[in-house]
FIKOL-644766 format. One record per residue: x, y, z of N, C-alpha, C in turn. Coordinates in steps of 0.02 Angstrom, whole numbers, plus 50000, padded with zeros to 5 digits. Layout:
BEGIN
X	Y	Z	X	Y	Z	X	Y	Z
...
This chain:
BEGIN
48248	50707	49586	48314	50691	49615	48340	50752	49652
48372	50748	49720	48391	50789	49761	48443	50770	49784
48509	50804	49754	48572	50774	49753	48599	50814	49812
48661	50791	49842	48678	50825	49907	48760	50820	49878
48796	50841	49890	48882	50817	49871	48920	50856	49955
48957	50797	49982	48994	50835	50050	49055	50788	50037
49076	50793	50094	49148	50737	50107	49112	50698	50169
49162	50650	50195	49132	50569	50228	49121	50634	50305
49076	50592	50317	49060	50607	50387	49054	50539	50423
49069	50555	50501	49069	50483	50553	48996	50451	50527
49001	50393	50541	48944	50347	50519	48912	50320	50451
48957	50378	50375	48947	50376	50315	48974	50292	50295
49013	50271	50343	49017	50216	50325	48971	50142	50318
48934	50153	50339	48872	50096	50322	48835	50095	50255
48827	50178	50243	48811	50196	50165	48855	50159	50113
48912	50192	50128	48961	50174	50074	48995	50098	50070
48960	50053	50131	48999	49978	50131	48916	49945	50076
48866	49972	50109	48803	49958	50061	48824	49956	49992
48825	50001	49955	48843	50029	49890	48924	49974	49903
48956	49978	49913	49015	49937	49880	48994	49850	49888
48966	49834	49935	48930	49760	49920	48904	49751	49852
48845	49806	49853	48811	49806	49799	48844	49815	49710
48902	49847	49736	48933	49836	49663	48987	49805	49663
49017	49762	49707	49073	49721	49698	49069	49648	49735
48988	49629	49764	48968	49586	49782	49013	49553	49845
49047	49594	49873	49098	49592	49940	49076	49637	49985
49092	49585	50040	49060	49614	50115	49137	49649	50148
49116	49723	50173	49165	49754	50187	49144	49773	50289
49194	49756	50344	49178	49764	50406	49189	49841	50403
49175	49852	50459	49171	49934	50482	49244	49945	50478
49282	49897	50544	49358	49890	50544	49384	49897	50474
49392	49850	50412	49411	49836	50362	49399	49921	50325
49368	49951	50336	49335	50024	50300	49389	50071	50342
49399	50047	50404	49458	50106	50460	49499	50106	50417
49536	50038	50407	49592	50036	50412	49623	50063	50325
49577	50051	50276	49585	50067	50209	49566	50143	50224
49526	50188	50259	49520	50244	50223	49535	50304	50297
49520	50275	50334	49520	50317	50417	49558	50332	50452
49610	50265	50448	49682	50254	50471	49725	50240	50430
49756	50294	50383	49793	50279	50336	49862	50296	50381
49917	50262	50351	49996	50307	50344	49984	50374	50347
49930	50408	50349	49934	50469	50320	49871	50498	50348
49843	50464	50395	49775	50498	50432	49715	50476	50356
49669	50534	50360	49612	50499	50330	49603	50505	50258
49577	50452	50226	49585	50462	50156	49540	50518	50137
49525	50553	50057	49506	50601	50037	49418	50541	50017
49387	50569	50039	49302	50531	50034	49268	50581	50040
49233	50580	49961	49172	50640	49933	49120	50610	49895
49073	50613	49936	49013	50569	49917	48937	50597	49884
48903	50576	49866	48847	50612	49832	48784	50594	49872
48738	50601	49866	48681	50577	49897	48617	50601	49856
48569	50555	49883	48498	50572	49816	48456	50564	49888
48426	50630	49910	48391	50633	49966	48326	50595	49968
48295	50602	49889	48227	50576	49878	48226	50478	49894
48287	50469	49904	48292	50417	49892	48265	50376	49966
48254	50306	50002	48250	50265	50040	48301	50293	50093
48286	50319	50159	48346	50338	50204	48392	50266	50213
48446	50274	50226	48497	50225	50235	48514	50180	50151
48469	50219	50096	48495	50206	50025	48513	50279	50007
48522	50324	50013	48530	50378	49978	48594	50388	49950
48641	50351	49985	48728	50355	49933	48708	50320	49880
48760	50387	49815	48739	50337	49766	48804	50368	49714
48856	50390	49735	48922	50392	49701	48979	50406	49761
49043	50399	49732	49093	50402	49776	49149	50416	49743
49198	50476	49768	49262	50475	49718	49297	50499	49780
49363	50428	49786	49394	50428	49831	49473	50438	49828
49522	50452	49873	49576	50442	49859	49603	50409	49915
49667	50377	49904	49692	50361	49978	49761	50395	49970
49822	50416	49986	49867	50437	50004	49914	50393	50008
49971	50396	49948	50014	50355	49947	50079	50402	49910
50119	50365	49974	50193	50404	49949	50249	50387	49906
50266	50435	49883	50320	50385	49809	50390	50454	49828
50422	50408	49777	50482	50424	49778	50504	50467	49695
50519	50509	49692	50544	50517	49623	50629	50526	49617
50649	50486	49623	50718	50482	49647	50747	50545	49690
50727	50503	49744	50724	50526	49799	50694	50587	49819
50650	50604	49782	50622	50668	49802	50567	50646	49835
50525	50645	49882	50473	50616	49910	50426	50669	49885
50357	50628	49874	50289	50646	49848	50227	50618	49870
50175	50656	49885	50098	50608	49914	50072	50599	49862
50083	50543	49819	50024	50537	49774	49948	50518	49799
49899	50553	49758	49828	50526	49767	49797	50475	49742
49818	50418	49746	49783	50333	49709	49708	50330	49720
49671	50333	49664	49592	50323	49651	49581	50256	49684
49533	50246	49728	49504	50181	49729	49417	50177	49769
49389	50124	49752	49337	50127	49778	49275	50179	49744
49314	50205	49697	49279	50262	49648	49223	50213	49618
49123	50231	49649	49092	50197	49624	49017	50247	49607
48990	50210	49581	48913	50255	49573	48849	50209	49537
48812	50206	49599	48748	50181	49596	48755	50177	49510
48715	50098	49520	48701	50061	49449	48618	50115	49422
48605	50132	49463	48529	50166	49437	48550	50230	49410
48625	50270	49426	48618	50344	49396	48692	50336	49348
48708	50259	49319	48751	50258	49255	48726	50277	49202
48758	50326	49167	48734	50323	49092	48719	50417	49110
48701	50455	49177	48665	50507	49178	48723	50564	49170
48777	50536	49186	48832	50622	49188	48858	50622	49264
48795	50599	49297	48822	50632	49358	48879	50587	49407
48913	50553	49390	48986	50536	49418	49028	50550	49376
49030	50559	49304	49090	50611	49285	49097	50685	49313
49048	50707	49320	49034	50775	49363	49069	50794	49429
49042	50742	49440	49063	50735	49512	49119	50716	49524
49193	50679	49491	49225	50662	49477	49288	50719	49453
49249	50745	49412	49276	50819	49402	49292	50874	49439
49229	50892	49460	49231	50939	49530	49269	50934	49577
49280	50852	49591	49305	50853	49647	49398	50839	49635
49411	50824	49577	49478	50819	49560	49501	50867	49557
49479	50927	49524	49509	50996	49537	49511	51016	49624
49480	51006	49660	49496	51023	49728	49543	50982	49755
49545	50929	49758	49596	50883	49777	49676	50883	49742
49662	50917	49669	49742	50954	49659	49765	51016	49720
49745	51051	49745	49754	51074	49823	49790	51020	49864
49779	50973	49864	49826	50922	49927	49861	50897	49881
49858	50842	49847	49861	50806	49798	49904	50829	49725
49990	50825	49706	49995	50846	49636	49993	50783	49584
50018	50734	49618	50021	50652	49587	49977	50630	49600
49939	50598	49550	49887	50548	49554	49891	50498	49502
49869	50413	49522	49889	50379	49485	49804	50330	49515
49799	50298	49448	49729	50227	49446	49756	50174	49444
49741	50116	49467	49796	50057	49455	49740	50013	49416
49692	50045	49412	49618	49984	49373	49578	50006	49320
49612	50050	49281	49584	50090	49224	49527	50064	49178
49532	49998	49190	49491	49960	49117	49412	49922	49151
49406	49940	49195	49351	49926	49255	49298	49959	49222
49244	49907	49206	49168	49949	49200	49160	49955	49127
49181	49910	49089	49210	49929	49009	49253	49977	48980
49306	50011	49025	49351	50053	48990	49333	50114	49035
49248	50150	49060	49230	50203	49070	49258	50248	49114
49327	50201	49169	49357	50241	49207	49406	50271	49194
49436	50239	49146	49471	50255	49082	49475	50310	49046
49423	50337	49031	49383	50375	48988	49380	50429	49027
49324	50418	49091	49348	50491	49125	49408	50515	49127
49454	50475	49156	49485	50520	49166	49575	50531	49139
49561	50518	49076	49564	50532	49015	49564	50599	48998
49504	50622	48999	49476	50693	49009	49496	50725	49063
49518	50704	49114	49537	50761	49159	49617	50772	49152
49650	50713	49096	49712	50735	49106	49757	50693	49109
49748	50628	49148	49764	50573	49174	49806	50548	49108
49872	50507	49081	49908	50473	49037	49887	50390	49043
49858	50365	48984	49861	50286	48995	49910	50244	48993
49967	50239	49042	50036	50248	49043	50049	50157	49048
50015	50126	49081	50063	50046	49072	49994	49980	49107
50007	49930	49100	49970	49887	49125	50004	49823	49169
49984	49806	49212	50009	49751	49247	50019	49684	49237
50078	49641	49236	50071	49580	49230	50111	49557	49287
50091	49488	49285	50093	49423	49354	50149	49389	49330
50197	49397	49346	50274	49352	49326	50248	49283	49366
50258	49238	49340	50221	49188	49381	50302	49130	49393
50342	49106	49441	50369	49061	49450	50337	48996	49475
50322	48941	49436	50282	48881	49448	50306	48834	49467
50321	48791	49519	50352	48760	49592	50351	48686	49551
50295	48675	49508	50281	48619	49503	50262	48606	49415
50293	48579	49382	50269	48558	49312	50188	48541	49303
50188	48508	49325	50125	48480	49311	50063	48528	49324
50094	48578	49384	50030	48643	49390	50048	48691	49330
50105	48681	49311	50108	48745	49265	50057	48694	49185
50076	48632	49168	50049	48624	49136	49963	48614	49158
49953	48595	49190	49858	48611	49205	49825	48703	49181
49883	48738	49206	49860	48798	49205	49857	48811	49145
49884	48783	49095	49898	48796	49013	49853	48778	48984
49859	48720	49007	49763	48680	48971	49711	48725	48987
49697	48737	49025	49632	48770	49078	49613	48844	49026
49682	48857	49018	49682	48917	48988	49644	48905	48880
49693	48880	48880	49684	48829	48804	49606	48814	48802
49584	48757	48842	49518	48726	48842	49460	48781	48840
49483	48839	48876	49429	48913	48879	49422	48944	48802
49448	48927	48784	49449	48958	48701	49393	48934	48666
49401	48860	48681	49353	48808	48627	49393	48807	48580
49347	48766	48535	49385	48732	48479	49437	48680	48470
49477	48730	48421	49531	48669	48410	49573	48692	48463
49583	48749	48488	49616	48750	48565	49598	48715	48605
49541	48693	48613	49518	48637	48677	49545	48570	48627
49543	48548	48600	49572	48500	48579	49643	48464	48568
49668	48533	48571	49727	48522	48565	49776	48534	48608
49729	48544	48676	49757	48581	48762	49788	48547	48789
49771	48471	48781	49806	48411	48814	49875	48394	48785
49886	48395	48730	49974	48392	48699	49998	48441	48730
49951	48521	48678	50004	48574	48673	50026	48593	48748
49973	48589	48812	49989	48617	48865	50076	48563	48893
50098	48507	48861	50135	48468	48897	50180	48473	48866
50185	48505	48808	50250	48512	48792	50273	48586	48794
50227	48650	48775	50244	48714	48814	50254	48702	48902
50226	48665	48938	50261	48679	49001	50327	48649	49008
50339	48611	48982	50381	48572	48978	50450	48627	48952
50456	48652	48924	50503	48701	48842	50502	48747	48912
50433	48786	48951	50448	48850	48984	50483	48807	49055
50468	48776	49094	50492	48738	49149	50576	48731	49126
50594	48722	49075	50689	48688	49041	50691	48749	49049
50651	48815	49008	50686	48881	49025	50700	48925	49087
50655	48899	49106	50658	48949	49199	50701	48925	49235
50717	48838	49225	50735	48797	49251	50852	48840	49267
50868	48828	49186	50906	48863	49189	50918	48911	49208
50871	48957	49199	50870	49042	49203	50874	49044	49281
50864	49018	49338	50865	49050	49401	50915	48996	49429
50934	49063	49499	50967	49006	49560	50934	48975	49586
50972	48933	49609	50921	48864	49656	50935	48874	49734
50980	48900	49753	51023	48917	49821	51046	48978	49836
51021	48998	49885	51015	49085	49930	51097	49062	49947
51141	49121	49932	51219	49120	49947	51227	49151	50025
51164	49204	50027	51160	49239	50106	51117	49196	50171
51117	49240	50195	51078	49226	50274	51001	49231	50256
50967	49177	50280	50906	49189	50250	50869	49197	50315
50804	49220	50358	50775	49224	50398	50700	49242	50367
50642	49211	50407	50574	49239	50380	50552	49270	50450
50517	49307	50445	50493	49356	50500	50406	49364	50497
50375	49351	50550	50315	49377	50556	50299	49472	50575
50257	49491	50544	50245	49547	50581	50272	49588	50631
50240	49547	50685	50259	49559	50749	50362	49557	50766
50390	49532	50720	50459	49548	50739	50477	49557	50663
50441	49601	50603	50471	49611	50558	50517	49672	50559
50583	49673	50546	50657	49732	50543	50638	49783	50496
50557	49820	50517	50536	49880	50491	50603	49931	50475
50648	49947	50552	50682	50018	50539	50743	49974	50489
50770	49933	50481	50804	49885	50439	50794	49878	50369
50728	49891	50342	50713	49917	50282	50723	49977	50268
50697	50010	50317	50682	50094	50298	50739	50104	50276
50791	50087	50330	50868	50103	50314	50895	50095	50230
50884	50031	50220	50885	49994	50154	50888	50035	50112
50798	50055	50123	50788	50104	50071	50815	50162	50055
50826	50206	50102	50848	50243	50123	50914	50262	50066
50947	50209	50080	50991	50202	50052	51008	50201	49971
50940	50163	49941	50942	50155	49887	50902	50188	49845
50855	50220	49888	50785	50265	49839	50821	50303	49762
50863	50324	49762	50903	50344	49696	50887	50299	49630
50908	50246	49663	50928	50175	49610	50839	50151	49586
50824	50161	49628	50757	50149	49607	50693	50187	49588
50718	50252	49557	50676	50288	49491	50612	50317	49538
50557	50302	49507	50487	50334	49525	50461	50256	49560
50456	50264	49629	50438	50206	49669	50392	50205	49714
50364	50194	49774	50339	50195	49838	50403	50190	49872
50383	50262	49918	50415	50287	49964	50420	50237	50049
50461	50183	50047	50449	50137	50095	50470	50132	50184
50449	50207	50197	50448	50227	50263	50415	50155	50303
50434	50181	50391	50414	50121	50424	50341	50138	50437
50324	50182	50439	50241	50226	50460	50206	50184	50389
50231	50178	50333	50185	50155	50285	50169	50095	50288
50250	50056	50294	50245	49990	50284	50225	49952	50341
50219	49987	50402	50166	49963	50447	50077	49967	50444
50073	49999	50414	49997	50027	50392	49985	49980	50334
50013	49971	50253	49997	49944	50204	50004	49865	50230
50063	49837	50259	50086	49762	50286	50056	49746	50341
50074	49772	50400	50096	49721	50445	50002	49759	50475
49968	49806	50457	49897	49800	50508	49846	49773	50434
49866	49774	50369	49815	49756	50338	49762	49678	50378
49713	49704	50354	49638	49651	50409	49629	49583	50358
49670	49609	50283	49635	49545	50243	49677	49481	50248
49745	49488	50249	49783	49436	50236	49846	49440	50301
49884	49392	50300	49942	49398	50340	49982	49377	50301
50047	49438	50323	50100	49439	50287	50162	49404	50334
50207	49422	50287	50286	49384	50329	50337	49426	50273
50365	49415	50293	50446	49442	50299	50517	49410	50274
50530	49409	50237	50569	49360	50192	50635	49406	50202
50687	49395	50218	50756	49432	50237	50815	49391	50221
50867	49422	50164	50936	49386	50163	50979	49452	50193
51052	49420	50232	51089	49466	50262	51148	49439	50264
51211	49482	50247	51285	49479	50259	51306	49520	50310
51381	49497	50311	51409	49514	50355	51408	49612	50374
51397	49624	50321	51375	49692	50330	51292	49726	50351
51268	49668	50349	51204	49690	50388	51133	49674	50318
51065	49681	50308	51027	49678	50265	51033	49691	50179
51020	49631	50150	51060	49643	50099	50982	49644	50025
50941	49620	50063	50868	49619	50025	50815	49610	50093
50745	49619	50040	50688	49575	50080	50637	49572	50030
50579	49528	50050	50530	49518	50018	50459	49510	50045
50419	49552	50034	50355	49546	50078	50309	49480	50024
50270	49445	50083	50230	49401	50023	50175	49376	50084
50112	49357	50048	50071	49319	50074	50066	49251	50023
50016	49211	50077	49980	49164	50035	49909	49168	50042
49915	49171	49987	49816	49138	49945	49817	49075	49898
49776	49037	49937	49744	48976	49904	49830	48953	49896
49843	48907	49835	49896	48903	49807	49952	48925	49797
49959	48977	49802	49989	49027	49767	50027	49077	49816
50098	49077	49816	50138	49135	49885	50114	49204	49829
50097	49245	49841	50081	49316	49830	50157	49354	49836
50206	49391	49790	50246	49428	49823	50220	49505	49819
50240	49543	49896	50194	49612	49897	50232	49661	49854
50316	49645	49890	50343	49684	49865	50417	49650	49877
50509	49693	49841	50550	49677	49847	50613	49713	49834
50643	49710	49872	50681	49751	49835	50770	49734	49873
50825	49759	49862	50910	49732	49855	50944	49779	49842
51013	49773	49890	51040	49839	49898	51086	49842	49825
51067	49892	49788	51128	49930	49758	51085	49893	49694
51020	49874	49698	50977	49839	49642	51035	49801	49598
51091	49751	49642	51123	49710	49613	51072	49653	49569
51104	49616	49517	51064	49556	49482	51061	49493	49529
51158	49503	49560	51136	49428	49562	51119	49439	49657
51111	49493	49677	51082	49478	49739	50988	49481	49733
50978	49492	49684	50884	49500	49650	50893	49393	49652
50921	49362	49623	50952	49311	49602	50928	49272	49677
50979	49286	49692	50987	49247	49778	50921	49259	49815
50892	49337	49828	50827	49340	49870	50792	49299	49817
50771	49277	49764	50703	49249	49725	50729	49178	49746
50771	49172	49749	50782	49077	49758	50769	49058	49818
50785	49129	49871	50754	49107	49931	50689	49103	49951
50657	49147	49906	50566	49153	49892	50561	49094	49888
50575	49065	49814	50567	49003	49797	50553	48951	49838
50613	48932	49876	50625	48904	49922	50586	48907	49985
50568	48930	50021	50504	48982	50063	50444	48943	50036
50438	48942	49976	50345	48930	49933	50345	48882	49939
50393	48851	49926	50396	48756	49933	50375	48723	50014
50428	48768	50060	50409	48743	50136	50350	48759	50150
50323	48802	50131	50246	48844	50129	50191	48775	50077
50225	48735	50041	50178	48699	49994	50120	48713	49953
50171	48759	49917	50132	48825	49859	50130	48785	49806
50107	48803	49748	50135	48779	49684	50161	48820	49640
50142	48892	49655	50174	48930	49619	50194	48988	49669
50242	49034	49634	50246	49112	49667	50215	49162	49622
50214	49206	49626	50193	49252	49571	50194	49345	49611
50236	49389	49566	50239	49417	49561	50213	49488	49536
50160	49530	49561	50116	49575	49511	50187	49654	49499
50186	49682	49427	50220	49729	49419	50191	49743	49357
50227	49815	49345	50194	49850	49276	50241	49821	49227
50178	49823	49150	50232	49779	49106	50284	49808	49063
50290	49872	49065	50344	49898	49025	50389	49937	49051
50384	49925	49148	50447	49930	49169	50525	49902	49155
50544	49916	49179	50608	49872	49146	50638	49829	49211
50670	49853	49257	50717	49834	49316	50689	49774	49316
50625	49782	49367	50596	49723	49394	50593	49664	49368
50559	49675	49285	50520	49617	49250	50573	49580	49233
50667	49618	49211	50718	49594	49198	50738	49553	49255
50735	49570	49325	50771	49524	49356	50708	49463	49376
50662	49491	49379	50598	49433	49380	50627	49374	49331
50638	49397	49269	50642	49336	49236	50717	49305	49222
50768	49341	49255	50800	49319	49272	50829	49270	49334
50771	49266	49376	50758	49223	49435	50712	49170	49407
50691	49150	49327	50661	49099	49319	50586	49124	49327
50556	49192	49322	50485	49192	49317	50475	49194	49248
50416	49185	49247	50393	49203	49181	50332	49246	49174
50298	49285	49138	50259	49321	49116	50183	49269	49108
50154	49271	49160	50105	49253	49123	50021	49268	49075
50063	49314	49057	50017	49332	48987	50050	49302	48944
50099	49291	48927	50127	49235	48868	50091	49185	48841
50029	49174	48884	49960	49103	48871	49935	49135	48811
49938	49190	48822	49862	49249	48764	49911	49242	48698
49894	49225	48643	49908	49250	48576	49932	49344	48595
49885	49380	48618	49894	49447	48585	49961	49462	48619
49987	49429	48695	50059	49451	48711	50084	49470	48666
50101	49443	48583	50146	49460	48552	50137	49519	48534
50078	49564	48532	50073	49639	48500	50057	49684	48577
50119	49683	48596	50099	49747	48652	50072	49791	48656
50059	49827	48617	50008	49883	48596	49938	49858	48601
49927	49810	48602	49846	49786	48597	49835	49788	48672
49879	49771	48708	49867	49751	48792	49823	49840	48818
49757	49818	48850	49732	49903	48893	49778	49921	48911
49766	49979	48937	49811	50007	48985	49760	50013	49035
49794	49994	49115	49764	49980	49185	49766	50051	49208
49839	50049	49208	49888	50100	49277	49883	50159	49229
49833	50213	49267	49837	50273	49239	49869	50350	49295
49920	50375	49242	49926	50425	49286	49940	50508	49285
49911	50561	49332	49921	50618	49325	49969	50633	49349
50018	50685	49279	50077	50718	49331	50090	50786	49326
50090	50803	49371	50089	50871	49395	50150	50917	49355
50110	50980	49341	50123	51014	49296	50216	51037	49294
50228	51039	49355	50295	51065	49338	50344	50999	49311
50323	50929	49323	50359	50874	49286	50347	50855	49223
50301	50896	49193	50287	50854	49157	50332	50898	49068
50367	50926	49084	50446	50948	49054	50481	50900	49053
50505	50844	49097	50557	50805	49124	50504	50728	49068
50568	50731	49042	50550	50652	49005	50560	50595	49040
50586	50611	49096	50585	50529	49122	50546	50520	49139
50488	50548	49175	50424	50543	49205	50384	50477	49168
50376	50494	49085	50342	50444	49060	50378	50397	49018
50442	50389	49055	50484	50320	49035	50472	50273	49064
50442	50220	49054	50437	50157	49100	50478	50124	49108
50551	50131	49092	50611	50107	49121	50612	50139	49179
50608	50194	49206	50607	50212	49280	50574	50181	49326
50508	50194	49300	50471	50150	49365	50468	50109	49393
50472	50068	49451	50506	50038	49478	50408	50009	49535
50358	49976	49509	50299	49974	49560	50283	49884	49567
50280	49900	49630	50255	49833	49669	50173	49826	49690
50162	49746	49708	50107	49771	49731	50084	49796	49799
50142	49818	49811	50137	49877	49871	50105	49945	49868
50072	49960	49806	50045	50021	49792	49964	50016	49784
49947	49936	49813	49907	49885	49809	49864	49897	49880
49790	49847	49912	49788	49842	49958	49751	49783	49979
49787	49747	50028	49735	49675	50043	49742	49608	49998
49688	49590	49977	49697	49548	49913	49714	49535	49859
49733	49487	49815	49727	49506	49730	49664	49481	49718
49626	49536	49711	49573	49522	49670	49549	49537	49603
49500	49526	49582	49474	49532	49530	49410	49568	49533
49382	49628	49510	49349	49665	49516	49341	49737	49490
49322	49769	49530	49303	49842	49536	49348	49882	49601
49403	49884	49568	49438	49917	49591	49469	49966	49567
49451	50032	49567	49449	50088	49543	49488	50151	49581
């Protein structure tokens, strides 16, 4: 074995779309590779790759530890965090050392650019990404759940069964009652729990005429109120939204007489409106209230069956007004919901030495994350 270690060079990309087919069974375009690592908000992502010379030319990549550049907010202090992703290594040299190594090496240099760094997929690969980096430092700080608002009874009850029937047993047996009367009990509860009617100006926006400097402003305004966040400049949210190659987004906007009063980024997949991200001036309840009913409302003309929401689960803000707009949690299906402590931890993160004095850092009442810290799809995978 004749190992080589550099950073990406022009054309490294055919190597490294090889190797990510190969371990995530997804076809990645050249474009689709720009725009995630080449053309960031932020110019080019951090890509340090390994190589095994002895190997087949045009096979010789055979690890990768990447970062992309994402900006947060620590009430209001702006920060580049370094988000891991795409972090992979040939199935033939697991088990050998050499991508924790490599992993290592290269995390200490990248504290040079880089003081925040955060994983959003910790439990990938049986735990092992986890584990590294673990060891380098990293806190196993929270995990993600899907507030799910369900448009339609009858999908929320299918989804219950489906879930039930996967168990076997007397859960499959008993999927067809129990799923119709739990949807039934959660549908009366959401039912109450949210508005039905946007009190503001509602408008949806494509891309191409989404009120980018109209957010920024927003934000601008409110980054305080909203703890440890993504920093929602127009340079980003044009780069993460409106050029992503996988999906198309829109623009969800309520407004008073005083001008923008929320918004909500969302796609659709399959069924399902995706929300990216959201956020309301002065993080009022009942204006969280009014933008979700207008979501709502939106998914239906869209002929969704559900909405669903991805956030961390032991934030507080969000998941409170989430379910105060009638979402619900859906991990609530799993028995173990009830012991939070059992749930992995996903979202792992490093914080840089001079914060890590300051206790709010690892309060998850602060944090405040969308899946704007996200990219492209919700998938399921190897995303690292």
């Amino acid at each position: 074995m004749h190992t080589v270690s550099r950073a990406y060079q022009p054309g490294d990309e055919v190597q490294i779309n090889r190797l990510y087919r190969l371990i995530t069974g997804r076809d990645r375009s050249a474009a689709e590779f720009a725009w995630e690592w080449l053309d960031t908000w932020a110019g080019q992502g951090s890509i340090n790759l390994v190589f095994d010379l002895d190997r087949e030319e045009g096979d010789q990549l055979i690890a990768q530890y990447s970062l992309i550049p994402t900006p947060l907010s620590l009430w209001g202090r702006p920060m580049v965090a370094g988000k891991t992703e795409n972090c992979m290594s040939h199935p033939d040299y697991r088990g050998t050392g050499l991508y924790s190594e490599h992993e290592r090496r290269c995390f200490a240099d990248e504290k040079k650019k880089y003081s925040f760094f955060f994983t959003t997929a910790g439990q990938v690969t049986g735990g092992a990404v986890g584990k590294i980096r673990t060891k380098l430092g990293y806190v196993p700080f929270d995990d993600w759940a899907d507030y799910t608002l369900w448009l339609r009874t009858a999908t929320l009850r299918d989804d219950i069964r489906g879930f039930l029937a996967a168990k076997g047993g007397a859960w499959e047996t008993a999927a067809p009652v129990v799923s119709g009367v739990v949807a039934a009990a959660l549908q009366a509860y959401s039912h109450l729990r949210r508005r039905h009617v946007c009190r503001y100006r509602v408008a949806v926006h494509g891309t191409a005429d989404a009120p980018l400097e109209e957010i920024a402003a927003l934000w601008e305004r409110n980054r305080l109120r909203y703890g440890i966040s993504v920093d929602r400049s127009v340079r980003y949210l044009q780069w993460r939204v409106n050029d992503d190659p996988h999906v198309e987004h829109e623009y969800l906007t309520i407004s008073g007489r005083g001008g923008l009063l929320g918004y909500a980024i969302s796609f659709v997949q399959g069924d399902t409106l995706h929300i990216v991200d959201l956020l309301v001036d002065d993080a009022r309840p009942d204006l969280f209230r009014d933008l979700l009913a207008a979501v709502a409302r939106r998914g239906r003309e869209l002929g969704v069956v559900r909405v669903r929401c991805r956030v961390l689960r032991r934030s507080s803000l969000l998941p409170r007004r989430l379910r105060s707009g009638g979402f619900i949690d859906a991990g609530i299906r799993s028995p173990l919901s009830i012991v939070r402590g059992s749930r992995p931890r996903q979202f792992f993160i490093y914080v840089p030495e001079e914060l890590r004095d300051d206790p709010r850092i690892l309060d998850h009442a602060n944090w405040y994350v969308t899946g704007l810290v996200l990219e492209g799809l919700q998938r399921t995978g190897s995303r690292v």
